[in-house]
C-alpha positions as a Python dict, from the first residue, in 0.01 Angstrom:
ca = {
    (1, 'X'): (0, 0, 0),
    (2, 'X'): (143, 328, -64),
    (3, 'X'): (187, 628, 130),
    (4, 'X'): (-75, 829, -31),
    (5, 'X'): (-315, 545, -50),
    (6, 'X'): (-268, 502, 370),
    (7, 'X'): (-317, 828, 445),
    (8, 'X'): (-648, 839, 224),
    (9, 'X'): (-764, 555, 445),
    (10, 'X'): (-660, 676, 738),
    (11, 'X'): (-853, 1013, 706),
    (12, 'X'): (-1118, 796, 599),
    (13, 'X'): (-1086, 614, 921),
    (14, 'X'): (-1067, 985, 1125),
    (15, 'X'): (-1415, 1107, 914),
    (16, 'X'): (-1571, 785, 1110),
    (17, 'X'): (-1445, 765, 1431),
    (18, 'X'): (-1599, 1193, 1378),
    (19, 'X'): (-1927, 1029, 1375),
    (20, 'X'): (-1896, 794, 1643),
    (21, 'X'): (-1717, 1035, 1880),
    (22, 'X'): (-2044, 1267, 1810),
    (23, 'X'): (-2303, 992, 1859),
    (24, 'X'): (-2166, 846, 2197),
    (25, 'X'): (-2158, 1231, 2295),
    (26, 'X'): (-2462, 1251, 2201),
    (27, 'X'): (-2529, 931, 2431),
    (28, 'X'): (-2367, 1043, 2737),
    (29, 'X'): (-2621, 1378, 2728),
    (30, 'X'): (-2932, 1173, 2729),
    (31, 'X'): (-3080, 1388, 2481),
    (32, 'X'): (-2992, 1684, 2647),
    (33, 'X'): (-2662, 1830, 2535),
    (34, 'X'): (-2649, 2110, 2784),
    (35, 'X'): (-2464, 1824, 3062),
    (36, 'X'): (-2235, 1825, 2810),
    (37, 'X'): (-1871, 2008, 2887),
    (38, 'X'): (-1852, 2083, 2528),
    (39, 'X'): (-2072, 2056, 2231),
    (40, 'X'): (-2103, 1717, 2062),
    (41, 'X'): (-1937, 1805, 1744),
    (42, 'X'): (-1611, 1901, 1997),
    (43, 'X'): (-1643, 1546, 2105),
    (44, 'X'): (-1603, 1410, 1760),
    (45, 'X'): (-1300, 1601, 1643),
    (46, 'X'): (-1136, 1495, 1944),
    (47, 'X'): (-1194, 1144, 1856),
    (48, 'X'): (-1085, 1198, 1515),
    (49, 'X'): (-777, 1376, 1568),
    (50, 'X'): (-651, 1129, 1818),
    (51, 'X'): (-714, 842, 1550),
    (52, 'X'): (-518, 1076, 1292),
    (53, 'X'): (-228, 1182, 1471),
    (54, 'X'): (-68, 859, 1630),
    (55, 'X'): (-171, 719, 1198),
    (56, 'X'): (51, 998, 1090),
    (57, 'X'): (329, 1032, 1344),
    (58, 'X'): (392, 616, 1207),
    (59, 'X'): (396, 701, 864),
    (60, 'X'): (656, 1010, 925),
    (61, 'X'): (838, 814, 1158),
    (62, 'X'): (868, 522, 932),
    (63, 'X'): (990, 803, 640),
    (64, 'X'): (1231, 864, 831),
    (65, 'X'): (1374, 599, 934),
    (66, 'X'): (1313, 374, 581),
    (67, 'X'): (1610, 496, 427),
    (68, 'X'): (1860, 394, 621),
    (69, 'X'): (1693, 38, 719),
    (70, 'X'): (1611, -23, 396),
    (71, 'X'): (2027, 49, 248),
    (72, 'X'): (2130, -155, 574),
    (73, 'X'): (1889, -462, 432),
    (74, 'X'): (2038, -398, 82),
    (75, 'X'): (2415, -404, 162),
    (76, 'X'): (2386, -713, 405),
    (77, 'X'): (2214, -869, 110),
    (78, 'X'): (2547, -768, -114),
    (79, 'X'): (2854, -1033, -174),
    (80, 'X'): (3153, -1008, 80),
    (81, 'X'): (3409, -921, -260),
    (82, 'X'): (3137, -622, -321),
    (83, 'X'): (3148, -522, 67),
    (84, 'X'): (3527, -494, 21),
    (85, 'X'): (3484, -186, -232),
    (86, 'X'): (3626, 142, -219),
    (87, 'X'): (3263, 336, -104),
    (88, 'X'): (3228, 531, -369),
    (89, 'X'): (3224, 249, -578),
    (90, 'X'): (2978, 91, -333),
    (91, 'X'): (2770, 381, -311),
    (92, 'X'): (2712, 310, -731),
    (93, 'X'): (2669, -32, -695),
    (94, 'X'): (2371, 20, -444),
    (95, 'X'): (2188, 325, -666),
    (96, 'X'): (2188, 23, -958),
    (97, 'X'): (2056, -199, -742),
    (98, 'X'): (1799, 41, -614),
    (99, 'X'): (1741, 129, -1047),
    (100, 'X'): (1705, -211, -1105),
    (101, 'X'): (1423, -260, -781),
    (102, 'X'): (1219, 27, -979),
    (103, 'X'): (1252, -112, -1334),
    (104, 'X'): (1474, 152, -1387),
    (105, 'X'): (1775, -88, -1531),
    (106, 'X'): (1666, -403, -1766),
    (107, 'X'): (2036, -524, -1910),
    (108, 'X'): (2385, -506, -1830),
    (109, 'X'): (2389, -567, -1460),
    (110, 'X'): (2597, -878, -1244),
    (111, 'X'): (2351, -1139, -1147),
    (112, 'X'): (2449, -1097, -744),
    (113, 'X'): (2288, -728, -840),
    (114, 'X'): (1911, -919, -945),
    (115, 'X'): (1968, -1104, -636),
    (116, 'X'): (2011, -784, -406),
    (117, 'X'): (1707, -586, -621),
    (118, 'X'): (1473, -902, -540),
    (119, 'X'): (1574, -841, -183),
    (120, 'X'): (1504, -504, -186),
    (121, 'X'): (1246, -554, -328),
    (122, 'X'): (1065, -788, -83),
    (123, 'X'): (1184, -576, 184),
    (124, 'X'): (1001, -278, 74),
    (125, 'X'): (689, -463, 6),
    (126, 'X'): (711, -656, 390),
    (127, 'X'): (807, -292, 535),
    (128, 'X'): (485, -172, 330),
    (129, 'X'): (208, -395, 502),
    (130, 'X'): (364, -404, 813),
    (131, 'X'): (360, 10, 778),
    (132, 'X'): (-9, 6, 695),
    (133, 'X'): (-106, -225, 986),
    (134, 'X'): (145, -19, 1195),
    (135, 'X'): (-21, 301, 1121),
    (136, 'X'): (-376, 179, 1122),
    (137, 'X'): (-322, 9, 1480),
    (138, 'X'): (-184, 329, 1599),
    (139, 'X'): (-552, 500, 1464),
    (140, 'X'): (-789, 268, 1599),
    (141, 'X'): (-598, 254, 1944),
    (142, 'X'): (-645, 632, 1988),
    (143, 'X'): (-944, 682, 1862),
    (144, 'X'): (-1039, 351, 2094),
    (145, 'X'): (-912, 523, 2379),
    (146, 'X'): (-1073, 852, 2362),
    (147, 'X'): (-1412, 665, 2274),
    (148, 'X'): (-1348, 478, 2585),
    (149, 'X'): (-1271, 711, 2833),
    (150, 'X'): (-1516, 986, 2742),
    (151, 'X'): (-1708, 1110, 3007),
    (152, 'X'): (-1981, 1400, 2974),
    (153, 'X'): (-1731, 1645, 3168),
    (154, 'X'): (-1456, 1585, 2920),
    (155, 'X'): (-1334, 1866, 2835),
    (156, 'X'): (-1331, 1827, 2448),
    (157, 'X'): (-1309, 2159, 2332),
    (158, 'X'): (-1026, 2275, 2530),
    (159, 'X'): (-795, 1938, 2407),
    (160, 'X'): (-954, 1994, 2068),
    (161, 'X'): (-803, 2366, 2075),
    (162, 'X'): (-504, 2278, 2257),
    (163, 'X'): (-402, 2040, 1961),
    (164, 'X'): (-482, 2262, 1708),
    (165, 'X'): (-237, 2537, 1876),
    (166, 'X'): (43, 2312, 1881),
    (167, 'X'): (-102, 2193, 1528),
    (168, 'X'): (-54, 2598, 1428),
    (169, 'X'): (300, 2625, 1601),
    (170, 'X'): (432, 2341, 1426),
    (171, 'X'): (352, 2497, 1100),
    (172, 'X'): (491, 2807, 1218),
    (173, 'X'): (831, 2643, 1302),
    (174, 'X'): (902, 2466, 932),
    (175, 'X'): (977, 2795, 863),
    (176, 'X'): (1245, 2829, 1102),
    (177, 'X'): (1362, 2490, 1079),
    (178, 'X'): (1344, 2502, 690),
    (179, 'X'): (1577, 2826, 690),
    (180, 'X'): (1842, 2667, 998),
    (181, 'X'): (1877, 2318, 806),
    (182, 'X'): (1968, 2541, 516),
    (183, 'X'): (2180, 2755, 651),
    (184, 'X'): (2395, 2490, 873),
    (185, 'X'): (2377, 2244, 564),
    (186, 'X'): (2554, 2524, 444),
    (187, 'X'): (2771, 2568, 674),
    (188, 'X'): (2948, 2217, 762),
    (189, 'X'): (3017, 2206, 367),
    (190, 'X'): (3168, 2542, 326),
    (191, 'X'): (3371, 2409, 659),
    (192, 'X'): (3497, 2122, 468),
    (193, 'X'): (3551, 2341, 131),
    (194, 'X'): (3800, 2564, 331),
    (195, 'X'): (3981, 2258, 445),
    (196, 'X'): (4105, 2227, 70),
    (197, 'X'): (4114, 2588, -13),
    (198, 'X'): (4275, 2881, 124),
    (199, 'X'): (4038, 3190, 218),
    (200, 'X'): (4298, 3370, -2),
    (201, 'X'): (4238, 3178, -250),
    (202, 'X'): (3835, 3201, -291),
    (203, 'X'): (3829, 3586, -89),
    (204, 'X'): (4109, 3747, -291),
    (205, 'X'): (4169, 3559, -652),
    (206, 'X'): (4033, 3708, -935),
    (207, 'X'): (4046, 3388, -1125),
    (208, 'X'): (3786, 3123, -1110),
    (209, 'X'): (3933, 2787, -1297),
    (210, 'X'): (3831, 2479, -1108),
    (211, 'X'): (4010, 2252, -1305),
    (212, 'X'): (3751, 1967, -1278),
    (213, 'X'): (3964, 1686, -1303),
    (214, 'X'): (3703, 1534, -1555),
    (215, 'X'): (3792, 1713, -1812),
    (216, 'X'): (4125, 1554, -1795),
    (217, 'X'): (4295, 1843, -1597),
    (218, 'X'): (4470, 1875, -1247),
    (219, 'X'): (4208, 1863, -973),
    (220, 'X'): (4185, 1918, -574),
    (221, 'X'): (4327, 2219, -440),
    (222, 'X'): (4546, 2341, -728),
    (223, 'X'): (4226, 2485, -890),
    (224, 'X'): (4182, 2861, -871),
    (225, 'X'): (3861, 2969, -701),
    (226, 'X'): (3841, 3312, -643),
    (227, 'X'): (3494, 3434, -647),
    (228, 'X'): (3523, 3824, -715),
    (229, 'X'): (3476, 3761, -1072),
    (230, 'X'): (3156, 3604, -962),
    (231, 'X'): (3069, 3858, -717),
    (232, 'X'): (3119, 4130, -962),
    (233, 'X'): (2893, 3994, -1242),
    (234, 'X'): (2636, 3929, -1021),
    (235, 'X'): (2612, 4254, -829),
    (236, 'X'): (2639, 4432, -1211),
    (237, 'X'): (2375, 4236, -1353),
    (238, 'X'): (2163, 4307, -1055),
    (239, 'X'): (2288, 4698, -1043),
    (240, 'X'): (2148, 4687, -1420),
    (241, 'X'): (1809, 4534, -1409),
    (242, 'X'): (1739, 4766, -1044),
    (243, 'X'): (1828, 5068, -1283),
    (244, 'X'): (1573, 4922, -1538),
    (245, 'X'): (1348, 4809, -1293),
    (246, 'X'): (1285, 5058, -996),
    (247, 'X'): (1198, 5384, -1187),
    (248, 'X'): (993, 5201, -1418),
    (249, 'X'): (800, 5028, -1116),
    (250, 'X'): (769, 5308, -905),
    (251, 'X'): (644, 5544, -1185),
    (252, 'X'): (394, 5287, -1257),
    (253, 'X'): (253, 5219, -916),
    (254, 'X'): (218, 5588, -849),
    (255, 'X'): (-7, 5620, -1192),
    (256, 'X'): (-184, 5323, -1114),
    (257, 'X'): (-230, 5467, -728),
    (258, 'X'): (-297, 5830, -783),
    (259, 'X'): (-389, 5906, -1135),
    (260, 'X'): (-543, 5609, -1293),
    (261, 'X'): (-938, 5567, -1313),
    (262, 'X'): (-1082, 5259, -1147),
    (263, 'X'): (-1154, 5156, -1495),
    (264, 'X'): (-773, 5153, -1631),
    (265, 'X'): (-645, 5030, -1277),
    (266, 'X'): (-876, 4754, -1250),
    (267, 'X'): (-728, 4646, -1658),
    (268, 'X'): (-381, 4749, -1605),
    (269, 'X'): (-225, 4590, -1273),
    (270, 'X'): (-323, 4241, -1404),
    (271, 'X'): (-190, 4278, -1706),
    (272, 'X'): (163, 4407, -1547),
    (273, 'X'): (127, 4136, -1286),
    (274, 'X'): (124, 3848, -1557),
    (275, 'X'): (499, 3965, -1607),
    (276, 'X'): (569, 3808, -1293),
    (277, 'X'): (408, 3452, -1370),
    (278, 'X'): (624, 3423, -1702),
    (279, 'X'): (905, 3161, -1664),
    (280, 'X'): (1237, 3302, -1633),
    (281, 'X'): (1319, 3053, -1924),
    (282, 'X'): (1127, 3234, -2137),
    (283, 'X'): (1251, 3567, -2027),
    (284, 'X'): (1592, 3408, -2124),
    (285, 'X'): (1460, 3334, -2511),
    (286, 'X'): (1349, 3646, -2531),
    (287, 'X'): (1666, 3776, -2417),
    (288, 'X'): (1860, 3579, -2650),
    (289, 'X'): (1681, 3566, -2954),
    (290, 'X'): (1512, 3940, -2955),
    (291, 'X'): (1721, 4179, -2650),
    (292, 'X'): (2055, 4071, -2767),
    (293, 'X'): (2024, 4067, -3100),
    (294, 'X'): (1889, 4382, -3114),
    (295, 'X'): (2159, 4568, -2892),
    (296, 'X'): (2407, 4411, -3105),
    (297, 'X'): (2279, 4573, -3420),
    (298, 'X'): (2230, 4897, -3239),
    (299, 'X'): (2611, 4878, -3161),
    (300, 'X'): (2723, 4816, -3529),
    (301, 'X'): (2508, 5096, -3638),
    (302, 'X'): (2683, 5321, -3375),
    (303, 'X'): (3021, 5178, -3405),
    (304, 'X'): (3075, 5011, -3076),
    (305, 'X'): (3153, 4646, -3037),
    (306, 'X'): (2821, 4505, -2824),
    (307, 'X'): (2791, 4160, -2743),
    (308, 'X'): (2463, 3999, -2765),
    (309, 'X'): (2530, 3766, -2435),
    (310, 'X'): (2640, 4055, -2212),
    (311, 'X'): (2553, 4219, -1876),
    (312, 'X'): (2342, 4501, -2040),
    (313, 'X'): (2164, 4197, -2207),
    (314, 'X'): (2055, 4038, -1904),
    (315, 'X'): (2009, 4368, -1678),
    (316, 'X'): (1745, 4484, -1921),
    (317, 'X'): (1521, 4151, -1931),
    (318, 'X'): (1584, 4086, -1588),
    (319, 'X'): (1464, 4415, -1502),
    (320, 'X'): (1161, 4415, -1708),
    (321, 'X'): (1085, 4044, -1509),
    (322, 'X'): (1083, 4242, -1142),
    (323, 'X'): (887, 4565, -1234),
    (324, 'X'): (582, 4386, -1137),
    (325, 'X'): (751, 4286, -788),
    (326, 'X'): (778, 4680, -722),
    (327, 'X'): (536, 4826, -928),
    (328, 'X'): (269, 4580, -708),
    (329, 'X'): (376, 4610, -368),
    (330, 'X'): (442, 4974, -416),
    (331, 'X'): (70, 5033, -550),
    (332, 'X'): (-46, 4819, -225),
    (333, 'X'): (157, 5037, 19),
    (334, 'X'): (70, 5393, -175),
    (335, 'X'): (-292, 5314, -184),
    (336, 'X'): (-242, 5199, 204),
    (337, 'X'): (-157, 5563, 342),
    (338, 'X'): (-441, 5737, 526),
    (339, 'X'): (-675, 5977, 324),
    (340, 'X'): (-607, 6212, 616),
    (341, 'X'): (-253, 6293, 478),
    (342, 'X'): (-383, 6351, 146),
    (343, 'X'): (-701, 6534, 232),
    (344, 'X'): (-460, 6741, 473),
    (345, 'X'): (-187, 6838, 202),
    (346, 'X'): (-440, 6914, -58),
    (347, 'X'): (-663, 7157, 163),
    (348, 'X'): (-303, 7331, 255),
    (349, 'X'): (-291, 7430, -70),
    (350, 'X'): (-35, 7204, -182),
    (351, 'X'): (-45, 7048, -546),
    (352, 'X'): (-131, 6652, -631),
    (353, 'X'): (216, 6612, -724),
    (354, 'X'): (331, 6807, -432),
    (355, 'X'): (144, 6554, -228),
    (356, 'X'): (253, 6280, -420),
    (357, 'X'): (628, 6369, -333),
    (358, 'X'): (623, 6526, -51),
    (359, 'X'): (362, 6368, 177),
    (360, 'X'): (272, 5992, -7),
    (361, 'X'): (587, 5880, -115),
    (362, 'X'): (752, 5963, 215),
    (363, 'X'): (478, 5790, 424),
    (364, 'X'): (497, 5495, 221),
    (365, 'X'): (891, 5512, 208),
    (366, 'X'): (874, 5208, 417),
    (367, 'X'): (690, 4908, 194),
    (368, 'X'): (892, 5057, -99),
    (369, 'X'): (1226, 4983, 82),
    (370, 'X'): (1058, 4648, 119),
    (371, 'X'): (944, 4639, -232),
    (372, 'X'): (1276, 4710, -358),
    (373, 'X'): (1453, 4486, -178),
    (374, 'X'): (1229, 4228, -275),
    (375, 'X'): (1311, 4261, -605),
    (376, 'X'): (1692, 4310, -575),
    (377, 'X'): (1704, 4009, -370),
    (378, 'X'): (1483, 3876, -690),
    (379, 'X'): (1739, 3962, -929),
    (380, 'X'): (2032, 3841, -712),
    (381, 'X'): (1894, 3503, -745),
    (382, 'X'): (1810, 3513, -1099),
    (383, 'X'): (2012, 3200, -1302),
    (384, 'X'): (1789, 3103, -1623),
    (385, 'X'): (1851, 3457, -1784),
    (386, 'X'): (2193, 3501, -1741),
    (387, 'X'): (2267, 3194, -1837),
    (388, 'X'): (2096, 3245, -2172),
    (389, 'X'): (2150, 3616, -2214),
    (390, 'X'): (2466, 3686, -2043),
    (391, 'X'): (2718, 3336, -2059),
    (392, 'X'): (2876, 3112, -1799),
    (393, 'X'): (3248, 3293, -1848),
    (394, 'X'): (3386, 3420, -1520),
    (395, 'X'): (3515, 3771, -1666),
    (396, 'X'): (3624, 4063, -1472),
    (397, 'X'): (3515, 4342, -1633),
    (398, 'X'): (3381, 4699, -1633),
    (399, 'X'): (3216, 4717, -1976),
    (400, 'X'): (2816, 4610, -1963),
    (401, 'X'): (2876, 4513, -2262),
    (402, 'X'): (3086, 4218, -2243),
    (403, 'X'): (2960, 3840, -2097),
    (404, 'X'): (2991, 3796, -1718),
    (405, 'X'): (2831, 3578, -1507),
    (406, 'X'): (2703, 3524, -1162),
    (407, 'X'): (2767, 3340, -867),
    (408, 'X'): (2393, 3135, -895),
    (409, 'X'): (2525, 3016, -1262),
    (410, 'X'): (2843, 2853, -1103),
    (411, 'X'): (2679, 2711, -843),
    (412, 'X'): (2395, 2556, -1036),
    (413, 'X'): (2732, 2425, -1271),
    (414, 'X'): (2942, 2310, -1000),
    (415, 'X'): (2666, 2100, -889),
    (416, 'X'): (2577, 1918, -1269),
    (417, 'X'): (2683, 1625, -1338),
    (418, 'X'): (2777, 1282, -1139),
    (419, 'X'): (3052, 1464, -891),
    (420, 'X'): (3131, 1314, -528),
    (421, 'X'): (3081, 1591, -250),
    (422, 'X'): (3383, 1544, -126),
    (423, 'X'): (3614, 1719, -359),
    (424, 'X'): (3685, 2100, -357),
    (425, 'X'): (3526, 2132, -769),
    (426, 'X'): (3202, 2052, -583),
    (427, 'X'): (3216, 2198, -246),
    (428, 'X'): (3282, 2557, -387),
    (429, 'X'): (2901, 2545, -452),
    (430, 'X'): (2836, 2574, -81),
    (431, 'X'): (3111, 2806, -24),
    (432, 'X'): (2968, 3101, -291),
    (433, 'X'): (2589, 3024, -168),
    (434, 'X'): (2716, 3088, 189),
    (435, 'X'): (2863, 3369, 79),
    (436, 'X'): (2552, 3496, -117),
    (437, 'X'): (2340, 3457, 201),
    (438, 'X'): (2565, 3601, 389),
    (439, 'X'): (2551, 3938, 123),
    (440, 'X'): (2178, 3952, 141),
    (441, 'X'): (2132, 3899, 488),
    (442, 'X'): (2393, 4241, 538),
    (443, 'X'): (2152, 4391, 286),
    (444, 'X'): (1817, 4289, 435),
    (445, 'X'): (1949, 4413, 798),
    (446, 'X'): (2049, 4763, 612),
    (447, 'X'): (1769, 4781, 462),
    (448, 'X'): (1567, 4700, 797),
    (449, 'X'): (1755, 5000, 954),
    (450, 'X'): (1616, 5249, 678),
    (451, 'X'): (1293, 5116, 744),
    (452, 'X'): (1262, 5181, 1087),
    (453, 'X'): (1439, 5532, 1092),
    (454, 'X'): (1170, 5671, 836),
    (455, 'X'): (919, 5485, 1017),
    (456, 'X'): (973, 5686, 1324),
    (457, 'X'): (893, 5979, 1132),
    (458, 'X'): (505, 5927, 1022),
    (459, 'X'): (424, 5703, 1341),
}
């Protein structure tokens, strides 16, 4: 039985014990629900919930844990001269076997590999049932219990809210846990990187060669890494598509706030909203087959040497992608300031564009930080366009008109292909995205400080 087919049955198992839960509720009253702690619906979900939970906490558990139990069953199953492997070679041997479990493989495999998939096999149908009855057990025993022990002064409704709290906090701490598994996963592989590699070497180098020793070169630690090349492209093409991007955006939301009838508004936003929802692939074909192109002509007619992968290439469509992320959020925030202000600046005597600038815009300074930092952490992310529009070469250079790329591109190549984490060509990876979160975090924290300072002002 499979995962998705267990829980259906076990919500289909909570959705009945609901019903009994209500009726013996409904039982304990004697047709009068007011001796009843709670109403009998209260009684139900409690029932339900407790034959849901303990279900669920044996699937997750068993998720966890089936990994591990399942490669321990698979290895043991494995001949002693296989055992006796270097583990990377191991570690291959045990994803075929695992391909060949899942019909993945059909041909070319040893026959002590059928032998291990047929194990593996059997195993994970065994470790299915036994799940299912597992899981199941777990459901009817709570529900059981509840059903058992309920009493006309339980207190259903308080246990039914006091499970949905923790219920709500749990939720609220994926977040948290999400963003600290990233960050330390991070981390311990940016440790190991630096084990290899010299902080001189990735800090202060304006070279970035790898060498991956696939491509028949020297490998480990005789690579160059120095990010700056990285750094640079990245923070130009960003620098680029904000210069594109904000005045365009915040031009916009002011029309669309201030000047625009209901009508227009109500036609426009959407439309410059559905920029947003385009894939960034397709930005990237439009950047390469129509932006670039075009800027490339534009040069020859002009007499200047314009690449058509280049930073200006990328800026441009990249900007164009994250008007809607400021141009939106800024029309939310503008349209968000009291009418007082308005009504206030306007009966001084003051202009609508005085208002606009003097009294809106500074009121709303705050969500337009936020806006704008939205879409700058946006662009810093971006990989699909420059890729396309502005190359993978790790140049240093001051012209917008020449390839560069960004630190997202490398990463994203660093970690193609069948490479071992253990070697510095792949580790790098971790050590630019640590540095990339480390760069936005300093920006989100500056950008915080603004916030607050102008904040004080119209409070």
């Amino acid at each position: 039985m499979s995962v998705s087919v267990l829980l259906a049955v076990v919500l289909g198992l909570a959705v009945a014990f609901y019903f009994l839960g209500t009726r013996r509720a409904f039982g304990l009253s004697g047709g009068d629900t007011r001796t009843l702690h709670s109403r009998p619906n209260y009684y139900g979900l409690l029932t339900a919930l407790w034959v849901a939970i303990p279900a669920i906490a044996a699937i997750i558990a068993w998720r966890l844990l089936q990994p591990g139990f399942m490669d321990s069953i698979l290895v043991d199953s494995l001949p002693a001269s296989v055992l006796n492997q270097e583990d990377s070679q191991l570690r291959l041997i045990v994803s075929t076997v695992k391909s060949l479990a899942t019909g993945g493989i059909s041909s070319g495999v040893e026959p002590y590999m059928m032998d291990a998939a047929q194990v593996y096999s059997d195993a994970r149908a065994t470790a299915s049932v036994w799940l299912a009855i597992a899981a199941l057990a777990a459901g009817l025993i709570g529900g059981g219990v509840v059903l058992l022990k309920m009493t006309s002064d339980t207190r259903a409704r308080n246990r039914v809210e006091q499970i949905v709290k923790l219920v709500l906090i749990g939720c609220a701490s994926i977040a948290i846990l999400t963003t600290a598994g990233i960050v330390l996963s991070m981390l311990f592989e940016t440790i190991h990187f630096f084990k290899s590699v010299s902080f001189s070497n990735f800090f202060l180098n304006t070279v970035w060669d790898p060498r991956f020793s696939s491509a028949g070169r020297d490998g480990g630690d005789t690579g160059q890494y120095g990010m700056i090349p990285l750094m640079v492209g990245t923070m130009y093409v960003a620098f680029v598509a904000m210069l594109v991007a904000v005045p365009i955006g915040l031009l916009a939301a002011m029309y669309l706030a201030e000047y625009a009838t209901p009508k227009f508004r109500a036609t426009a936003k959407p439309m410059l909203e559905i920029l947003a929802g385009i894939p960034t692939v397709v930005y990237g074909f439009f950047a390469l087959m129509t932006v670039g192109p075009f800027l490339r002509d534009t040069g020859d007619i002009l007499g200047m040497d314009i690449d058509a992968r280049s930073v200006m290439t990328a800026g441009i469509v990249m900007g164009i992608m994250i008007i809607p992320f400021i141009s939106s959020l800024s029309d939310d925030v503008i349209t968000q300031v009291p009418r007082s202000l308005r009504e206030g600046s306007l009966g001084l005597g003051a202009t609508k564009s005085e208002t606009i600038r003097k009294v809106i815009f500074p009121a709303a300074l705050p969500g337009i930080v936020g806006s704008i930092l939205l879409a700058a952490s946006r662009a810093i992310g971006e990989t699909m366009i420059v890729v396309m529009a502005a190359g993978v070469a790790a140049n240093l250079s001051g012209n917008p008109f020449e390839p560069m790329t960004t630190v997202t591109v490398k990463i994203v190549n660093q970690l193609t292909g069948d490479n071992e984490f253990t070697s510095p060509q792949t580790l790098v990876a971790f050590a630019l995205g640590m540095t990339l979160f480390v760069i936005t975090l300093g920006l989100n924290i500056f950008a915080l400080h603004i916030v607050r300072k102008y904040r004080e002002q119209y409070d």
